[in-house]
C-alpha positions in Angstrom: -53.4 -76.6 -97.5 -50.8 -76.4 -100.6 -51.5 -77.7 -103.9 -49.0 -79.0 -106.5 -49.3 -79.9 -110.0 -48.0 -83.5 -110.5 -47.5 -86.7 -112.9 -47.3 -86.1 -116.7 -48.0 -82.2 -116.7 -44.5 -81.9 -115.2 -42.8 -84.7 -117.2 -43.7 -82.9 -120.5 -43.0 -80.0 -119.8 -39.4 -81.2 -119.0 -39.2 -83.0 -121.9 -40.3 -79.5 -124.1 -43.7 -81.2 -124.9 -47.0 -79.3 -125.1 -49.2 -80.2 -121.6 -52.3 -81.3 -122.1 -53.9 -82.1 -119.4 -53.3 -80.8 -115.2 -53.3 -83.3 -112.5 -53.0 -81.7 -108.7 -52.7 -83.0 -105.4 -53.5 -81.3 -102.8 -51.9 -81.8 -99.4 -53.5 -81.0 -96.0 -56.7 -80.4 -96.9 -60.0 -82.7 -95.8 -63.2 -83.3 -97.9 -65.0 -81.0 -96.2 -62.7 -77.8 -96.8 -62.5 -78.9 -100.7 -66.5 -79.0 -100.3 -66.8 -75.4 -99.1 -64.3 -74.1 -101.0 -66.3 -74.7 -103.7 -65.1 -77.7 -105.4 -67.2 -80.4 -106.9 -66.7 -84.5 -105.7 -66.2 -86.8 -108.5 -64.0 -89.5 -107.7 -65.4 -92.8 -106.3 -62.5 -95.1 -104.9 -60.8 -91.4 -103.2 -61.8 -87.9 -103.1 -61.5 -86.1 -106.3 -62.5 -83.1 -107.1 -63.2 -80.6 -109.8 -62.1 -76.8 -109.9 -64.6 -74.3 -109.9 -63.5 -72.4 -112.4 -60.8 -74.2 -114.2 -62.6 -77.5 -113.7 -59.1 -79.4 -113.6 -58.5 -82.4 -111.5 -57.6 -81.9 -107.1 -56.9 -85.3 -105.7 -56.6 -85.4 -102.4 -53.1 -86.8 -101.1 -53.2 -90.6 -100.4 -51.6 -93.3 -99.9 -52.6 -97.2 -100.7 -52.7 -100.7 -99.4 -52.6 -104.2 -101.8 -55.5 -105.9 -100.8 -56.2 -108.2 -103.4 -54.5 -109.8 -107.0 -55.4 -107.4 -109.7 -55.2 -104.0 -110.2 -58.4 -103.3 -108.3 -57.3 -104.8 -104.5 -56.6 -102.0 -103.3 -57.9 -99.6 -100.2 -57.3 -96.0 -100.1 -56.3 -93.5 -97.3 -56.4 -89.8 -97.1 -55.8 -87.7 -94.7 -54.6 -84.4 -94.0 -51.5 -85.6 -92.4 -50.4 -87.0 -95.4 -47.2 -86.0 -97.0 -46.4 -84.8 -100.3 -43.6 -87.7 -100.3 -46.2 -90.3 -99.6 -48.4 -89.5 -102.2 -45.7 -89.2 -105.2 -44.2 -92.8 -103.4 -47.0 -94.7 -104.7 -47.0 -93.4 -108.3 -45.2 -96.0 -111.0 -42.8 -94.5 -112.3 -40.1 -91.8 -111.4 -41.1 -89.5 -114.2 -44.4 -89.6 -113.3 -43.0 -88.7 -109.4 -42.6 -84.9 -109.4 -44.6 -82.1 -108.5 -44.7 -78.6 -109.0 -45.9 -76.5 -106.6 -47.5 -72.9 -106.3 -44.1 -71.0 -106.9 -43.3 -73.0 -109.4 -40.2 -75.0 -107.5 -40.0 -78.6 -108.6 -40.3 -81.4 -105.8 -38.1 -84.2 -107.0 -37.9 -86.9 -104.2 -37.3 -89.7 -106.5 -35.1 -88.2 -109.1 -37.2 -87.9 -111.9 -35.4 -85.1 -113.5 -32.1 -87.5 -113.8 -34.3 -90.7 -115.6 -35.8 -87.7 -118.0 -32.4 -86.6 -118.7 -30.6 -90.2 -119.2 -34.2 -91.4 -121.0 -35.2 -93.9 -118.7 -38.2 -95.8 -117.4 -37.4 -96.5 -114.2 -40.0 -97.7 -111.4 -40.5 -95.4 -108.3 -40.7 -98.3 -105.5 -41.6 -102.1 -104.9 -45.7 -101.2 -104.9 -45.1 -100.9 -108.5 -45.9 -104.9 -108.4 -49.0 -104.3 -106.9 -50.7 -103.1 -110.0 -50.2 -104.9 -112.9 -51.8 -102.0 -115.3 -48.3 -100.0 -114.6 -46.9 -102.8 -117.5 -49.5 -101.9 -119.7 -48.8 -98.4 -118.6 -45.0 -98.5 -119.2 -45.4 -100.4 -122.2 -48.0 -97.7 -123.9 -44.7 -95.2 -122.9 -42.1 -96.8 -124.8 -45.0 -96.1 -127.5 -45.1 -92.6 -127.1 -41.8 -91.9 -126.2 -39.7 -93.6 -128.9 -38.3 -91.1 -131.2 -35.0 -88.9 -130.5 -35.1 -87.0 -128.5 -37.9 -88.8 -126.5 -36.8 -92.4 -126.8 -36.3 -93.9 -123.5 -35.9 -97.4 -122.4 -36.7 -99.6 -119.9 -34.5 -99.9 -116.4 -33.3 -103.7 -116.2 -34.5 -103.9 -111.9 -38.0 -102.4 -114.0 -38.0 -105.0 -116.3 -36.9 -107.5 -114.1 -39.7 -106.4 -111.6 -42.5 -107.0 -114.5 -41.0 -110.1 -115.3 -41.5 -111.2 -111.7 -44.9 -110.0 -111.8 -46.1 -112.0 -114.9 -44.7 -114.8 -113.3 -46.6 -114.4 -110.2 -50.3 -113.6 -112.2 -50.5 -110.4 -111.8 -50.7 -109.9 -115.2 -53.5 -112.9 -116.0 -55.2 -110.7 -112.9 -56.0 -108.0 -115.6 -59.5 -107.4 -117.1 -60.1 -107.8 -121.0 -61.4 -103.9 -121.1 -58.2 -102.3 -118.8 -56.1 -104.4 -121.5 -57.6 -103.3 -124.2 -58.0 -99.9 -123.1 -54.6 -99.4 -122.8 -53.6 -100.8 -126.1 -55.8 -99.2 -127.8 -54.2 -96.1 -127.0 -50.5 -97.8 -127.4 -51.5 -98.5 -130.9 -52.1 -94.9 -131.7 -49.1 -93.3 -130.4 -45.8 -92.7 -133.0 -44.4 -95.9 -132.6 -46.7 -98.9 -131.5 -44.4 -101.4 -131.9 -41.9 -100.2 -129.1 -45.5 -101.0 -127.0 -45.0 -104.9 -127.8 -41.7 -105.0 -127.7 -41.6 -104.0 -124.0 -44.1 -106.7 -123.5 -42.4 -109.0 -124.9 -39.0 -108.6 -122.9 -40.9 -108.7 -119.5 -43.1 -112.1 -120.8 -46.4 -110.0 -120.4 -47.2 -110.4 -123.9 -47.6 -114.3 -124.3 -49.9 -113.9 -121.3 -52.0 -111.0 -123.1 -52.1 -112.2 -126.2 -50.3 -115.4 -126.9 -51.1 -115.5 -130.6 -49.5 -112.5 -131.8 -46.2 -113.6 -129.6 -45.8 -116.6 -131.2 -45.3 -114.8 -134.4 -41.4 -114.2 -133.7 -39.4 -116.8 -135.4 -41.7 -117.4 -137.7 -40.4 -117.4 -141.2 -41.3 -114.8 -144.0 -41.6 -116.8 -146.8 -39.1 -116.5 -149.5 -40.2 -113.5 -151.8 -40.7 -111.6 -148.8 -37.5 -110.6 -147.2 -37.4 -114.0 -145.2 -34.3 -112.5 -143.5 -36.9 -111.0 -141.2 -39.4 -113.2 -139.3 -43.0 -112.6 -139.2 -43.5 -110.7 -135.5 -40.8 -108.4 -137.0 -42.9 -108.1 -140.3 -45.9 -107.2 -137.8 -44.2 -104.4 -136.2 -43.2 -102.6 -139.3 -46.7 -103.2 -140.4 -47.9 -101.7 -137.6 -45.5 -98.5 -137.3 -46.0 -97.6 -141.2 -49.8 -97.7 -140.4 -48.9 -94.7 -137.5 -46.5 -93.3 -139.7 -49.4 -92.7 -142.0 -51.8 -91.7 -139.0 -54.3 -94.3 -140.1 -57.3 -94.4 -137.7 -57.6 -97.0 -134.7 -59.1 -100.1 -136.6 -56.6 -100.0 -139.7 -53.7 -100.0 -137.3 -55.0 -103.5 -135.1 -56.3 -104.9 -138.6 -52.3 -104.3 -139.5 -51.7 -105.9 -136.1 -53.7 -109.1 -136.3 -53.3 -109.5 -140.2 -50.5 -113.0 -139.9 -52.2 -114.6 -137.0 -52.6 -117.3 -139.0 -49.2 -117.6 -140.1 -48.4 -118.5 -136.4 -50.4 -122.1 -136.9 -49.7 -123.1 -139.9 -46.9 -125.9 -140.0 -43.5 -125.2 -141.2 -43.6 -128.0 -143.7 -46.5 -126.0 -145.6 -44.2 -123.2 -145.8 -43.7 -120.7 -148.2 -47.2 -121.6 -149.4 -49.5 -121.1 -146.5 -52.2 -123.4 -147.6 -55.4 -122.4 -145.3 -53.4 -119.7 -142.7 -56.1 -117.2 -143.6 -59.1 -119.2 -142.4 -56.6 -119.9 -139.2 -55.7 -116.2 -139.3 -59.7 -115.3 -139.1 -60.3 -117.9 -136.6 -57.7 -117.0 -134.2 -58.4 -113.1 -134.4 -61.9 -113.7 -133.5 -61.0 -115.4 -131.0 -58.6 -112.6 -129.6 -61.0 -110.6 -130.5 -63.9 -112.2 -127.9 -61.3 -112.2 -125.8 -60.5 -108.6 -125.1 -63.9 -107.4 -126.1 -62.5 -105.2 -129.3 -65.5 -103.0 -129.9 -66.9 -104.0 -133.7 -65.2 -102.1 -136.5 -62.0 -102.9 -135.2 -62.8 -106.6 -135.1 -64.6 -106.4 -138.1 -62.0 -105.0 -140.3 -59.3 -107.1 -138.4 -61.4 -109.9 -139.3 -61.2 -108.9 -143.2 -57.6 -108.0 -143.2 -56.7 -111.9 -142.1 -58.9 -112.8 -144.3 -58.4 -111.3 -147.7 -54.5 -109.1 -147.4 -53.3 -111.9 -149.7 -56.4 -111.5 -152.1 -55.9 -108.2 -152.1 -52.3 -107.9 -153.0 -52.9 -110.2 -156.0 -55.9 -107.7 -157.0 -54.1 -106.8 -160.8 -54.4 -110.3 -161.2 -57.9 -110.9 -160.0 -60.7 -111.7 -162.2 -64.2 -109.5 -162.8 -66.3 -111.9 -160.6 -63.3 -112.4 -158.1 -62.9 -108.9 -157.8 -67.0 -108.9 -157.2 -67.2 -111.6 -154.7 -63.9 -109.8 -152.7 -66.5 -107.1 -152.3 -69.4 -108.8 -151.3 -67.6 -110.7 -148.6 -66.3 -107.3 -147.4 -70.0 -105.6 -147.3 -68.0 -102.9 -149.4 -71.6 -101.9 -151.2 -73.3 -101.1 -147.8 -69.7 -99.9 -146.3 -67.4 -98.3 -148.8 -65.3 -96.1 -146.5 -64.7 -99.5 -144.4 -63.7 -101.2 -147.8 -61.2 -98.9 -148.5 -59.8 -99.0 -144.9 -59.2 -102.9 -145.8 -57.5 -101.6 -149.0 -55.2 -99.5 -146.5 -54.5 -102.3 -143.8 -53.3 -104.3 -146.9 -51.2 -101.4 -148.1 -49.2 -101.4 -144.7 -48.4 -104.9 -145.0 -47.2 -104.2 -148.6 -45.0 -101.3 -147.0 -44.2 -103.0 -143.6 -41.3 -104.9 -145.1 -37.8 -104.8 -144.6 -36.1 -103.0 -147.7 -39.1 -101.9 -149.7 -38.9 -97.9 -148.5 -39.6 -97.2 -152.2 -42.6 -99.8 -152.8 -45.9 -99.0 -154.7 -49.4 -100.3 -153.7 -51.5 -100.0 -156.9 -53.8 -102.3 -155.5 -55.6 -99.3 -153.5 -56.2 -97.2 -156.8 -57.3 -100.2 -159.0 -59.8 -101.3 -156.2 -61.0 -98.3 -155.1 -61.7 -97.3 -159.2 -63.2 -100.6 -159.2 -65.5 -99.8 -156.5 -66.4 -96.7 -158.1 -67.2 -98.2 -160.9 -69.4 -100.7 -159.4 -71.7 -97.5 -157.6 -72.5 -96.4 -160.7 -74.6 -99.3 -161.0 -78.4 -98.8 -160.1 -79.7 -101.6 -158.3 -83.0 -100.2 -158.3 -83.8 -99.7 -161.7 -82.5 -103.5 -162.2 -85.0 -104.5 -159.5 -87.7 -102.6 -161.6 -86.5 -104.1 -165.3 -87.2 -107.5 -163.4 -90.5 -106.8 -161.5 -91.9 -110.1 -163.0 -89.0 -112.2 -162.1 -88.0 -111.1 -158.4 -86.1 -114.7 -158.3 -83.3 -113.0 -161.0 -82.6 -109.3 -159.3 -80.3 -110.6 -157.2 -78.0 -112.3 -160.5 -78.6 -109.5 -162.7 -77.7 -106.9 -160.1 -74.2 -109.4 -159.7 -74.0 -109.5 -163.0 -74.2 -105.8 -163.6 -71.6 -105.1 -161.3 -69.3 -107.9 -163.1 -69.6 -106.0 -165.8 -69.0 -102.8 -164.9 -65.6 -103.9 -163.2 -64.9 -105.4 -166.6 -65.5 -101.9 -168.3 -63.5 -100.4 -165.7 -60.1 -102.5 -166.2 -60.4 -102.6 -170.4 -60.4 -98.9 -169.9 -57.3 -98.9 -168.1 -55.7 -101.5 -170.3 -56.8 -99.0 -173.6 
């Protein structure tokens, strides 16, 4: 029995980047020796187990048979008599091939070591096609590993392979929760929109979600730097909202905040007429889709919705400003309000030759807001006991007014 650390310990600490989390495989052992050795069973498709002490992960080696389309057809074997060679075989990619063992010596039968050192995503073997989560998994990568000296790209038989699965299905195989598992977690490493770039060269992202895709070669309009297209607007959107280390739901609101701009006729361009309503309707439906838990959706939703409305905000009225609010729930949810305030302040910075831009939109609205939570609904209710059919328009009205209080004493 020999154990061996494997996968992405061994990678990072290659590449000089704290480890996280230990993987092992262990080679010639059965079930039963892990079992009375102490360890404790927790895997359900193969035999994993837990350390006693350490509680990290022991998989027993395997190997694997395609069974079925998806990334779930698949049978498992292990065995003692499995190799060390045949369990690294079947992993995706040859950075993610190597294992350390006991003494520290690095097994390397798919030379790892020389795709770390030249940068490179590179798969380990043809069963890389038999799983199409491995593009996800590649793509979410180029994510993570996009800044010098970490920036790797993709091997052209790799991406020629993934574009030979999306043609075959493999990709439309996928379930809505694996997808948006996995780019969930692209979307908050360093640099998301290396993550959609890789899906775009291999095809994978018109299958996945076709809505954003068609967002390259879509004009900017004029007083936006229309020398860049909108699905290049997108990504720098997206990668100043990671730059900024915004949470989760402010970086996908960032992502889905043009959809409509992608179904709006080029003849209405550079005025857009209706492309928010679109914009709402076709991020609910991505939305559905994937199954996007709720805040994110929510504040996607918003973001489509109101970005324009928001950038204009010096130039909004009292009552606008009001009814902005209401539609945004921003009384019962403040902290979600300002997160919309934020998603619009990545598209402000998200554009090509504004490194020095100013959002003054976030401090007037969020002033605004604090104005408006002065504002005691309940002793309005109480002023209008008799007349419950008014508390609803004095309360509005309150809160008009205080907005209007709030921007004369800025103008003063």
């Amino acid at each position: 029995m020999k154990t061996y650390i494997v996968g992405g310990a061994v990678r990072d600490g290659m590449l000089g980047l704290p480890v996280q989390d230990r993987d092992h495989v262990v080679v010639g052992a059965s079930p039963e020796q892990m079992l009375a050795l102490g360890y404790t069973p927790v895997g359900k498709d193969f035999p994993v187990f837990l350390h006693p002490k350490t509680h990290e992960e022991y998989a027993l080696a395997r190997t694997e048979r395609k069974t079925a389309p998806g990334y779930k057809g698949f049978v498992f074997h292990t065995d003692p008599g499995v190799t060390l060679e045949e369990d690294l075989v079947r992993r995706d990619l040859t950075i993610n091939a190597m294992a350390q063992d006991e003494q520290g010596v690095i097994h390397d039968p798919f030379n790892g070591r020389q795709d770390i050192s030249a940068r490179i995503f590179r798969h380990v073997s043809e069963a890389f096609a038999e799983d199409p989560v491995r593009i996800l998994r590649l793509a979410r990568f180029a994510a993570r590993f996009s800044q010098a000296p970490h920036d790797f790209t993709v091997a052209a038989e790799t991406n020629a392979l993934m574009k030979q699965m999306v043609e075959a299905g493999e990709v439309d195989a996928l379930v809505p929760e694996r997808v948006w598992q996995e780019l969930s977690r692209g979307l908050m490493e360093a640099r998301p929109s290396r993550m959609f770039e890789v899906l775009r060269d291999c095809g994978a992202l018109a299958r996945i979600m076709p809505e954003l895709d068609v967002l390259w070669g879509v004009p900017q309009p004029p007083k936006h730097h229309p020398e860049i297209d909108t699905g290049v607007h997108v990504m720098l959107v997206v990668d100043y909202a990671a730059s900024r280390s915004y949470s989760l739901a402010v970086r996908f609101a960032a992502l889905m905040h043009d959809l409509g701009k992608g179904a709006t006729p080029a003849s209405e361009w550079p005025r857009h007429h209706g492309h928010e309503q679109k914009g709402v309707e076709l991020v609910e439906a991505v939305c559905q889709r994937l199954k996007v838990p709720t805040e994110c959706r929510d504040l996607a939703v918003m973001a489509a919705r109101d970005h324009g409305n928001i950038s204009r905000a010096l130039e909004l009225r009292p009552n606008t400003i009001i009814a902005l609010m209401e539609r945004s729930d921003a009384f019962r949810k403040p902290q979600r309000f300002l997160e919309l305030l934020r998603a619009s302040e990545c598209d402000c910075f998200g554009r090509s030759g504004l490194p020095d831009a100013r959002f003054p939109q976030y401090d007037y609205l969020a002033g605004a807001l604090a104005a408006v939570q002065q504002i005691r609904a309940g002793d309005i209710a109480q002023a209008y006991a008799g007349q419950p059919q008014q508390i609803a328009l004095a309360v509005r009205n309150a809160r008009i007014d205080a907005v209007r209080l709030y921007v004369e004493g800025l103008k003063s």
